[in-house]
ZAMARGU-4260 file (C-alpha; in steps of 0.2 Angstrom, whole numbers, plus 5000, padded with zeros to 4 digits):
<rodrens>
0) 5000/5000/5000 | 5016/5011/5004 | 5021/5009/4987 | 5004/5012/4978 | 5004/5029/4986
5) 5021/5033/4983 | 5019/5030/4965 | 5001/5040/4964 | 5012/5055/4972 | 5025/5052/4957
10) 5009/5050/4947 | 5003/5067/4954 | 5019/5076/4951 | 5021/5068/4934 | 5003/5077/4929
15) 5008/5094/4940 | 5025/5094/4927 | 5015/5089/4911 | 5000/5103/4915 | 5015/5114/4918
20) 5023/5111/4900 | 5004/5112/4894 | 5003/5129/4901 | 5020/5134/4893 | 5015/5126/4876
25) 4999/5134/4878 | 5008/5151/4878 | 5021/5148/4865 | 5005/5145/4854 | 4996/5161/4858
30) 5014/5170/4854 | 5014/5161/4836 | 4994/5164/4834 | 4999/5184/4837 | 5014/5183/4824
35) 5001/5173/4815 | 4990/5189/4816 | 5003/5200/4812 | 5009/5192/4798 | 4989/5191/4790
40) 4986/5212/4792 | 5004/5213/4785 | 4996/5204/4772 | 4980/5214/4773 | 4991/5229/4769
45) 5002/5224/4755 | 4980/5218/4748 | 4975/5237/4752 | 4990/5244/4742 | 4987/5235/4726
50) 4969/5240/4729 | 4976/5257/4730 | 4986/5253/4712 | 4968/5248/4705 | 4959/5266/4709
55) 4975/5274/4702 | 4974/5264/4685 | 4957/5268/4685 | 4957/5287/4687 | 4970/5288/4671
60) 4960/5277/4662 | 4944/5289/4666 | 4957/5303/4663 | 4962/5295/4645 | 4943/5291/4642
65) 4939/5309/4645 | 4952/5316/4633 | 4946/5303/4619 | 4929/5312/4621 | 4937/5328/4619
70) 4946/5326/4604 | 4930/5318/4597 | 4921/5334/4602 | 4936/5344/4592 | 4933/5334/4576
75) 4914/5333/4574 | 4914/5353/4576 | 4929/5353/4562 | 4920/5343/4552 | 4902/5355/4555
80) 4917/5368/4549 | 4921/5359/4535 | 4902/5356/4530 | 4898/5375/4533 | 4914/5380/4521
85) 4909/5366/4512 | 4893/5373/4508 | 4899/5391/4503 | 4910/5382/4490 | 4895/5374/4482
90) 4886/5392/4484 | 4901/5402/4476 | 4902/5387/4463 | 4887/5390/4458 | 4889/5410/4459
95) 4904/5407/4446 | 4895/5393/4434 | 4881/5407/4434 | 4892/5420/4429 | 4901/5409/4418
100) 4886/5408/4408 | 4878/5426/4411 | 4899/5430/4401 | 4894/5417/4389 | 4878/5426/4385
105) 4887/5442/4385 | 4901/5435/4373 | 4887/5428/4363 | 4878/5445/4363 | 4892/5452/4356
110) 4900/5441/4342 | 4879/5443/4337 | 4884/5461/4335 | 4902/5460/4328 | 4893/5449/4315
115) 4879/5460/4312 | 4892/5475/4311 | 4902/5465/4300 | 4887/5464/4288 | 4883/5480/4288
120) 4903/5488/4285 | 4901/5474/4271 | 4887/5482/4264 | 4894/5499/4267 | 4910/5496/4257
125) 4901/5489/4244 | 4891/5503/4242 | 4904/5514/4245 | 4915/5505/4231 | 4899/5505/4218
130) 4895/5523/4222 | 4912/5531/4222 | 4911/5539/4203 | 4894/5542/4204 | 4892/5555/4219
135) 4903/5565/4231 | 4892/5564/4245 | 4890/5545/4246 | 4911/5547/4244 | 4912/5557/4260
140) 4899/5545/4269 | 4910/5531/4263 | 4924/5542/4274 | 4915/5540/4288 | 4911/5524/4288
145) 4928/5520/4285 | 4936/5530/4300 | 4921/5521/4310 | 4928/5504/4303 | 4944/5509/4306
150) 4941/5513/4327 | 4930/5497/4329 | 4938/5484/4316 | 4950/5471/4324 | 4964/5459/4311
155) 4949/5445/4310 | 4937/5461/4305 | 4948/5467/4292 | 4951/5450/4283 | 4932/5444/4282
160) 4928/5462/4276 | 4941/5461/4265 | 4937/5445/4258 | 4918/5450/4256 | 4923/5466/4249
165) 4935/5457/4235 | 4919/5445/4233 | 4907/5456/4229 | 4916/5467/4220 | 4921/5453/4207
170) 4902/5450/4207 | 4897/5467/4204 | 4911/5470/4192 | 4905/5456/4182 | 4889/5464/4178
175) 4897/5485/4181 | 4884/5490/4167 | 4867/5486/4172 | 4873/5489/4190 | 4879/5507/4187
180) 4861/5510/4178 | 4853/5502/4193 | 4863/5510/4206 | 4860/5527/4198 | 4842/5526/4199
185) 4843/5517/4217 | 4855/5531/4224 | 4844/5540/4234 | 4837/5522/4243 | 4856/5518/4246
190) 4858/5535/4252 | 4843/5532/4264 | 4849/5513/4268 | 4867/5521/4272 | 4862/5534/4284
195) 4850/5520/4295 | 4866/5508/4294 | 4874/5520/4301 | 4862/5522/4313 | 4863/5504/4317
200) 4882/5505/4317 | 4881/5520/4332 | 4868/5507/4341 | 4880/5494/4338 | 4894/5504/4346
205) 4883/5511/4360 | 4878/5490/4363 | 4896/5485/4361 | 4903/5498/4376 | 4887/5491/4386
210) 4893/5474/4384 | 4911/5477/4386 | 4908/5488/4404 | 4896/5472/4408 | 4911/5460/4402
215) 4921/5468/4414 | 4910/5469/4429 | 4907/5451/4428 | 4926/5448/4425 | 4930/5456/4440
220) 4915/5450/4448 | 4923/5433/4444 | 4940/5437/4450 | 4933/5441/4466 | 4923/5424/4466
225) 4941/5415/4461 | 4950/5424/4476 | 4936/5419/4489 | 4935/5402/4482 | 4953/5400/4482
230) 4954/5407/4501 | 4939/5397/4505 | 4950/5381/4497 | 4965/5385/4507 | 4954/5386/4526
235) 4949/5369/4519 | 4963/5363/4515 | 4970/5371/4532 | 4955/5362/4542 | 4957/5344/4533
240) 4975/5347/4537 | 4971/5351/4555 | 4958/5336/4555 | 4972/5321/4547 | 4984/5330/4562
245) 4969/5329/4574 | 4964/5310/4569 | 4984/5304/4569 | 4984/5312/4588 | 4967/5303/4589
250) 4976/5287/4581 | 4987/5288/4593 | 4978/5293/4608 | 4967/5277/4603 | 4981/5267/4603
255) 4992/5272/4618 | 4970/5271/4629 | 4969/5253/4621 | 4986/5247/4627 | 4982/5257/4646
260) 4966/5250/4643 | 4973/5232/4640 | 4988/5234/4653 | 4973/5241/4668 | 4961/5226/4662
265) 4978/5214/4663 | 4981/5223/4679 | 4963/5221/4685 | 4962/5204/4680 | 4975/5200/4691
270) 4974/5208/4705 | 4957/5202/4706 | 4963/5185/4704 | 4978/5188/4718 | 4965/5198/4728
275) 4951/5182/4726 | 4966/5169/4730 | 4972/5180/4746 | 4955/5182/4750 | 4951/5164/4750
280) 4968/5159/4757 | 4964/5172/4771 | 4946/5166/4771 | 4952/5149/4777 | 4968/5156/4789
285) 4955/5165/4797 | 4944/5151/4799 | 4959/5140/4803 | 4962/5153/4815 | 4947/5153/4822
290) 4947/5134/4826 | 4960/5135/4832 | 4957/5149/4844 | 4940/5138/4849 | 4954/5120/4852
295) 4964/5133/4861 | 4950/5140/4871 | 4942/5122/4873 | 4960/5115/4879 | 4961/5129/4888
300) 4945/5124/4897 | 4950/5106/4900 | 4967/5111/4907 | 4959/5121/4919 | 4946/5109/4924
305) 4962/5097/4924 | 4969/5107/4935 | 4954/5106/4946 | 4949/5092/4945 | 4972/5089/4948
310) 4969/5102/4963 | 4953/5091/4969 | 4963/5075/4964 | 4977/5083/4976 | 4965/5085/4990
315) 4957/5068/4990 | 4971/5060/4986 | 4979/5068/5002 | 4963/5065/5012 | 4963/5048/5006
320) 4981/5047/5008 | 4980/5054/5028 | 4966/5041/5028 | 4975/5028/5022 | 4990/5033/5033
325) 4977/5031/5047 | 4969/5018/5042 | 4986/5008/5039 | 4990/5014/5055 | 4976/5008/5063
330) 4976/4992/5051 | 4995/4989/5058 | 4987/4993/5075 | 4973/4979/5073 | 4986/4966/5063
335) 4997/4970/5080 | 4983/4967/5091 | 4979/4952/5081 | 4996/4946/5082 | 4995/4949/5099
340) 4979/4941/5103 | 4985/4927/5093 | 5000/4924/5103 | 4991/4928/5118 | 4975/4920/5113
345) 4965/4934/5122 | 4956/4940/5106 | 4940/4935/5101 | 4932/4929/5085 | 4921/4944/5083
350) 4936/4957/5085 | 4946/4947/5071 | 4930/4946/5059 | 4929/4965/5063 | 4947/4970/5058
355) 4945/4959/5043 | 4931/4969/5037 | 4940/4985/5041 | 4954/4978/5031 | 4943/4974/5016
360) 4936/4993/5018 | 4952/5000/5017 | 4955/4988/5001 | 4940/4994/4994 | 4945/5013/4999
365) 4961/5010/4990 | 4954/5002/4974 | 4943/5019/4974 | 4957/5030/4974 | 4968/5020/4962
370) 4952/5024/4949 | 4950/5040/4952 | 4970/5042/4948 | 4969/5030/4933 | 4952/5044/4927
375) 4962/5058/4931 | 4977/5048/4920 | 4965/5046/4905 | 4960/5064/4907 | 4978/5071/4906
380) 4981/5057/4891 | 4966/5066/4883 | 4972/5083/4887 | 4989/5079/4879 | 4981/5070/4863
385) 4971/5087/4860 | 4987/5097/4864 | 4998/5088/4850 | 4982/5092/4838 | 4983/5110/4843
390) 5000/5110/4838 | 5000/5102/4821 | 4985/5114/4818 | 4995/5128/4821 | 5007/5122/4811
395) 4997/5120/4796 | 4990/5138/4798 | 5008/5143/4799 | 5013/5133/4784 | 4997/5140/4775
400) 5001/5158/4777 | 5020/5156/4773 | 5012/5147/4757 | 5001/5161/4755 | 5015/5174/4756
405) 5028/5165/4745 | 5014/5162/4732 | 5010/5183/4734 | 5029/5187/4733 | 5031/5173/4719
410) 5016/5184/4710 | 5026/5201/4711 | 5041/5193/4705 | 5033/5188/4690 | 5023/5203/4688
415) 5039/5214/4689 | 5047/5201/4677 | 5034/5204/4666 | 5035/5222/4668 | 5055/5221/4664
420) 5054/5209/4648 | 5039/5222/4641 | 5050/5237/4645 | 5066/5228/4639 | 5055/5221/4621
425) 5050/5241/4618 | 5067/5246/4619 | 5071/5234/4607 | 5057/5240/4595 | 5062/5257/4598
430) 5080/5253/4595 | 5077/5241/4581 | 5066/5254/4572 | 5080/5271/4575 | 5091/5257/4567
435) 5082/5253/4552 | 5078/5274/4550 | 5096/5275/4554 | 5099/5263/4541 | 5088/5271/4528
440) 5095/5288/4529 | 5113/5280/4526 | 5104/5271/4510 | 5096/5285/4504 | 5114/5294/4508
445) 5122/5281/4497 | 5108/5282/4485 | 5106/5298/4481 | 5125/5298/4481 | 5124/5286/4466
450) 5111/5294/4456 | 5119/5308/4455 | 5134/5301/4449 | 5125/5292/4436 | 5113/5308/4431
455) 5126/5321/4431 | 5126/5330/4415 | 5108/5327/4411 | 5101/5345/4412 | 5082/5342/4410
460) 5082/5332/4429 | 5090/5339/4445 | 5092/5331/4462 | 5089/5343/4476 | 5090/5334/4493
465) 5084/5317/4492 | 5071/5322/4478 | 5073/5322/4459 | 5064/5336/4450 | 5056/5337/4434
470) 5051/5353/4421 | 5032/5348/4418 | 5035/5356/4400 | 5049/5342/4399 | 5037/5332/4403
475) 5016/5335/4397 | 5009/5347/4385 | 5002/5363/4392 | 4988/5359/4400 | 4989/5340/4399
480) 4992/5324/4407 | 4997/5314/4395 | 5018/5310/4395 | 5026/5318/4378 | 5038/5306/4367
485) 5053/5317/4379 | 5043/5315/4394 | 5041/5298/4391 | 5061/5295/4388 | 5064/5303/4404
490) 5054/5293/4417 | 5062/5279/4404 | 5079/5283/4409 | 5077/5288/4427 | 5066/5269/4428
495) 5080/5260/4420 | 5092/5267/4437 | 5081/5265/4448 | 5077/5247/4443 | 5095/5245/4443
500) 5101/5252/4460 | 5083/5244/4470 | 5089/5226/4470 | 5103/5234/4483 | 5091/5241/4494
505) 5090/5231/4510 | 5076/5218/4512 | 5072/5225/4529 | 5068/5242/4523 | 5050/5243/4517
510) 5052/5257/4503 | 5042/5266/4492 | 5047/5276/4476 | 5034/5294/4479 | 5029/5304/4462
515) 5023/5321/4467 | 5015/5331/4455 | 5014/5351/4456 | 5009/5364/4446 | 5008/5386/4446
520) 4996/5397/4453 | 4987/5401/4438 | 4971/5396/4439 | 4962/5385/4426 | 4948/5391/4415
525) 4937/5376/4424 | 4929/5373/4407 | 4941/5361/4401 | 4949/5342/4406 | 4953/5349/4422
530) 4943/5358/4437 | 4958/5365/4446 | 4977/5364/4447 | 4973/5351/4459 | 4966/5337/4447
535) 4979/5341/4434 | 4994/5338/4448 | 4986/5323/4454 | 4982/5317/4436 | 4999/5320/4431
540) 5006/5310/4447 | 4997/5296/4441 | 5001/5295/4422 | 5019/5294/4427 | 5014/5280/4441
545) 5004/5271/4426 | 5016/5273/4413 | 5030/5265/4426 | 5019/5252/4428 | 5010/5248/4412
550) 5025/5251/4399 | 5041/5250/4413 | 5035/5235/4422 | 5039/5242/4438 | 5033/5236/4455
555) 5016/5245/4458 | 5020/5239/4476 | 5034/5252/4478 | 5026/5266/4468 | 5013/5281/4477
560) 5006/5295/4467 | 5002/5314/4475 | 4994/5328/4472 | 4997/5347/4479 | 4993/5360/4464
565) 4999/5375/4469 | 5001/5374/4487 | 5018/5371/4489 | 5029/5380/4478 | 5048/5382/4479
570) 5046/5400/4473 | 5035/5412/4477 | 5039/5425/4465 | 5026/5431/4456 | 5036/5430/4438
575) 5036/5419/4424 | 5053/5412/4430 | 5045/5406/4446 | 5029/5397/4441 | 5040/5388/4428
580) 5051/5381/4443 | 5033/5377/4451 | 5026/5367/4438 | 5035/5351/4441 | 5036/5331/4444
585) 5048/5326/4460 | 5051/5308/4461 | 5059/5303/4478 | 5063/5287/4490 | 5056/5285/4505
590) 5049/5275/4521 | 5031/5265/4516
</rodrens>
């Protein structure tokens, strides 16, 4: 019995030293649950800064969106312009086609009177020429008519009057006699018929100054219409210029929202997904968390009621234990009597049954107290079974957020990877493409370099800068777009180089041959082939582009035609000299 309570004292103290290491453990795990803690708002911080990257992409993109609206804003009101100016083209067009035509009626108006006038100097200087010998007076009113024929008569006026007068007068002479009779007795009527053609000639010459002051009202009436229409032309062709600037920036705009727009949405996507996975994974650390924190708290509970039910265990087992101490005492006590009694034969039956039975209580007080020690065992065994799954729950919550935070960090390592290979592939670009402009501006260097080693001498083309230029009179007809026989040879021969220089042209340069065509500011009559100078440049462009083509067999890949009349001279004197310069073809070698 000794022994049985010294080993439930061990026991005791076994359980006092394990609850003890409990209660160290159990505080070594709330240390690691609040680095646990810290570790997750860390977390929760590095969440709410990429949160913060999101709103920031998101305003530029606003920012951008709101600039695309402007710029959209900017071009429908310069397209309204253009409509507007468009419309008071159409109006003066019509202005111009209606005085056009109001001249045309006035022209017409007046060769009906040079002709009539023509008749009637005809007839005068056949009556003159029949009358001469007959009578003085109808000689002097011959004088007259002739100083009136000779202020209004032009070159053309004299030859037909001439050739009429020659005519009739072989007619008349045919047949002089009878004529001269009948003349004789008709004198007075011709006399009469003279002094109305007269008439008519004055009425005539009052028509023709009408006409002629209406002719020039409407010709400078027409001037006027030409300068608006050609200033009306140039704010046009300002404003579409404006607008191809204003739709490149768009372009450009466009392109530069599209790759924010891709690069936010690529940026959304992903923070979404990281922000989803770091929610889920912070999701199920919290809920870890918390079952652990309810196994900590629960353990918690157990320990303490261990430690009762230990502090309890303590007391009985030291009642017991004083009670066992007595009892053994007064078991030893009784065994002694016993032994005595036996020896001395003094004790009686009855006294020996009794110390049996308090022996076999004491047993049985015994056997109690070993099963509450072996309950109180189990309950620190359970304690500790629920301790160890504590710990590996903690563990995995630990391993979980260390997995969580390498996977965040393994995320920003690749998003700045990714970052660094796009910046390092648009430096690339944007070195591979200064090296191929680089590269061009050497060839065209070398090219031009060549040509004009190969064209010197030829003094119907010169090479100014990286451009050939062309006489258009070397070239087309006055007026035309057709290529002369020269013309023709020319483009011929400057063909022939080209075709043999182009198969030395790197493949990684994408080049274009550019025909230009420009002519004067003198403007067309609008009556014929042509409109403007603008058609007729851009007509001419393209006969040398179709000619290349057609008869030369060169690429049309490589070929581009152009058009810009008068609008960019390279001198703006106002002499004959200069606008001879202006009219021209340039043929030059550039970037497609």
């Amino acid at each position: 019995m000794a022994n049985n309570l010294a080993n439930t004292e061990s026991e005791l103290q076994r359980q006092a030293t394990l609850i003890s290491t409990l209660t160290l453990e159990k505080e070594t795990q709330a240390q690691l649950i609040e680095n646990a803690n810290s570790k997750i708002t860390q977390f929760e911080a590095q969440v709410a800064g990429l949160l913060s990257q999101r709103d920031n992409l998101t305003v530029q993109i606003g920012s951008l969106q709101n600039d695309q609206q402007i710029a959209k804003q900017e071009i429908l009101e310069l397209q309204s312009e253009r409509k507007v100016l468009s419309d008071d083209r159409d109006r003066l067009e019509l202005a111009l086609a209606s005085a056009r035509n109001e001249i045309d009626a006035a022209a017409q108006a007046a060769r009906m009177a040079a002709a009539q006038r023509e008749v009637f100097e005809s007839m005068v200087a056949a009556l003159e020429q029949d009358l001469s010998l007959a009578e003085q007076k109808v000689s002097e009113k011959i004088g007259e008519v002739s100083d009136l024929k000779q202020k209004l008569s032009q070159e053309e006026e004299a030859r037909l009057v001439s050739i009429a007068v020659a005519q009739e007068l072989r007619e008349r002479l045919k047949n002089a006699d009878a004529e001269l009779t009948a003349m004789t007795l008709m004198l007075e009527a011709q006399r009469q018929k003279a002094e109305d053609t007269l008439t008519l000639l004055a009425a005539a010459n009052n028509a023709r100054t009408a006409i002629d002051n209406k002719l020039k009202e409407t010709l400078f009436a027409l001037e006027v219409a030409n300068s608006e229409i050609t200033q009306k032309k140039q704010s046009i062709e300002a404003l579409e210029a404006g607008e191809k600037q204003i739709l490149a920036e768009l372009d450009e705009s466009n392109l530069a929202l599209a790759a924010a727009l891709s690069q936010g949405e690529n940026l959304k996507q992903e923070l979404s997904d990281t922000k989803q996975s770091l929610n889920n994974k912070l999701v199920i650390a919290l809920g870890e968390k918390s079952e652990v924190e309810k196994n900590n708290a629960e353990l918690r509970k157990n320990l303490e009621n261990a430690l009762v039910a230990r502090l309890a265990a303590d007391a009985l087992a030291k009642s017991k234990l004083e009670e066992a101490k007595r009892k053994q005492l007064l078991l030893n006590q009784a065994e002694q009597e016993i032994e005595n009694q036996a020896n001395n034969n003094k004790k009686s039956k009855e006294e020996l049954i009794k110390a049996e039975r308090q022996t076999a209580l004491l047993n049985q007080q015994l056997s109690e107290v070993r099963k509450q020690l072996g309950e109180l065992d189990a309950l620190l065994t359970l304690s500790e079974e629920r301790e160890l799954e504590s710990k590996a729950q903690l563990k995995n919550v630990g391993s979980r957020l260390n997995q969580a935070l390498a996977s965040l960090a393994s995320e920003e390592r690749k998003r700045r990877k990714l970052e660094e290979n796009e910046r390092k592939r648009l430096e690339e670009e944007n070195n591979k493409l200064a090296n191929q402009a680089e590269e061009l501006a050497n060839y065209k260097s070398e090219f031009f370099g060549r040509l004009r080693t190969v064209l010197m001498g030829q003094e119907r083309v010169k090479i100014v800068g990286d451009r050939f230029i062309f006489s258009s009179e070397v070239l087309f007809p006055a007026g035309s777009s057709e290529l002369s026989i020269d013309g023709k040879k020319e483009i011929s021969n400057v063909t022939e180089i080209l075709g043999s220089i182009m198969k030395d042209i790197p493949e990684n340069i994408d080049w274009v041959i550019r025909v230009d065509g420009h002519t004067d500011n003198t403007p067309l009559s609008g009556i014929g082939e042509f409109k403007d100078n603008w058609e007729l440049s851009q007509a001419r462009a393209l006969s040398v582009v179709k000619y290349m083509i057609r008869d030369l067999n060169f690429s049309g890949s490589r070929l581009a035609a152009n058009g810009f009349g008068e609008y960019q001279p390279i001198n703006n004197a106002d002499t004959p000299e200069a606008r001879a310069q202006n009219r021209r073809i340039e043929i030059k070698l550039t970037e497609r």
